[in-house]
N, C-alpha and C positions, 0 to 999 in steps of 0.2 A: 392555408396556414403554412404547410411545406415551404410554398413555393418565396412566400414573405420570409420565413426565417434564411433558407438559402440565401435570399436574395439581402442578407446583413454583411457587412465586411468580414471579413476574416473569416466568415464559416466555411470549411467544405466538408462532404462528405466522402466517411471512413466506411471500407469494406468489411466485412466483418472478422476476414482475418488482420486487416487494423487493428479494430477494438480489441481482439485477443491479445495482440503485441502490448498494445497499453494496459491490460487488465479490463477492460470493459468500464474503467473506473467507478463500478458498483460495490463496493466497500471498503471493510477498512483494515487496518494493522492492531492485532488485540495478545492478550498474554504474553505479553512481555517476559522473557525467565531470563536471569541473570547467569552469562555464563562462568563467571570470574576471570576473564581476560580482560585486559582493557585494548581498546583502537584508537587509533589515533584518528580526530572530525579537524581538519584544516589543522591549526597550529595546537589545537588542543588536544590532552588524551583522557578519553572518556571510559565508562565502562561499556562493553558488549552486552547485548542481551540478545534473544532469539525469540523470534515475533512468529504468530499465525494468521493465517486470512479467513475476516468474519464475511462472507457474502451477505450483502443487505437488496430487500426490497420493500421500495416505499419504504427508506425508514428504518425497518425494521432489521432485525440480523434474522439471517435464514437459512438455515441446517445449521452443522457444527463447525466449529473452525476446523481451517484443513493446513497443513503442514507447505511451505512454500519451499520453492529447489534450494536445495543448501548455497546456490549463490546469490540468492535473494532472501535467505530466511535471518540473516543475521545484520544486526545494528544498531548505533548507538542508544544506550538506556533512555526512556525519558527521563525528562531532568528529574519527576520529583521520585525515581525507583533511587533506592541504595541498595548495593551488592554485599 
């Protein structure tokens, strides 16, 4: 089954300090907290918020959200938060 999916276009395999660089892409961006700044997203200015990472398996979230590097932890609201 490896050797079929390798053998699909576009696939390669990542090492696993790859997958570190990407986040391992196993979850997701959660509590949103509104900082009262706003940023500017392309031509528009939006509100800030400061987000955490929920690790998920199978699905599911797993342990607690964890606080991401202050150059990554901060970003546009989603659209339906008001500050």
């Amino acid at each position: 089954m490896k050797n079929s999916i390798l053998g699909l276009e576009g696939v390669e395999v990542l090492s696993k300090k790859q997958m570190k660089n990407v986040g391992g892409g196993l979850g997701h961006l959660t509590n949103a907290t509104c900082t009262g700044n706003t940023m500017q997203a392309g031509d528009t200015t939006v509100w800030e918020c400061k987000y955490q990472y929920q690790r998920t398996f199978i699905g599911m979230d797993w342990g607690s959200p964890q606080d991401l590097a202050e150059s990554n932890a901060y970003g546009p609201c989603p659209a339906n938060k008001i500050c």
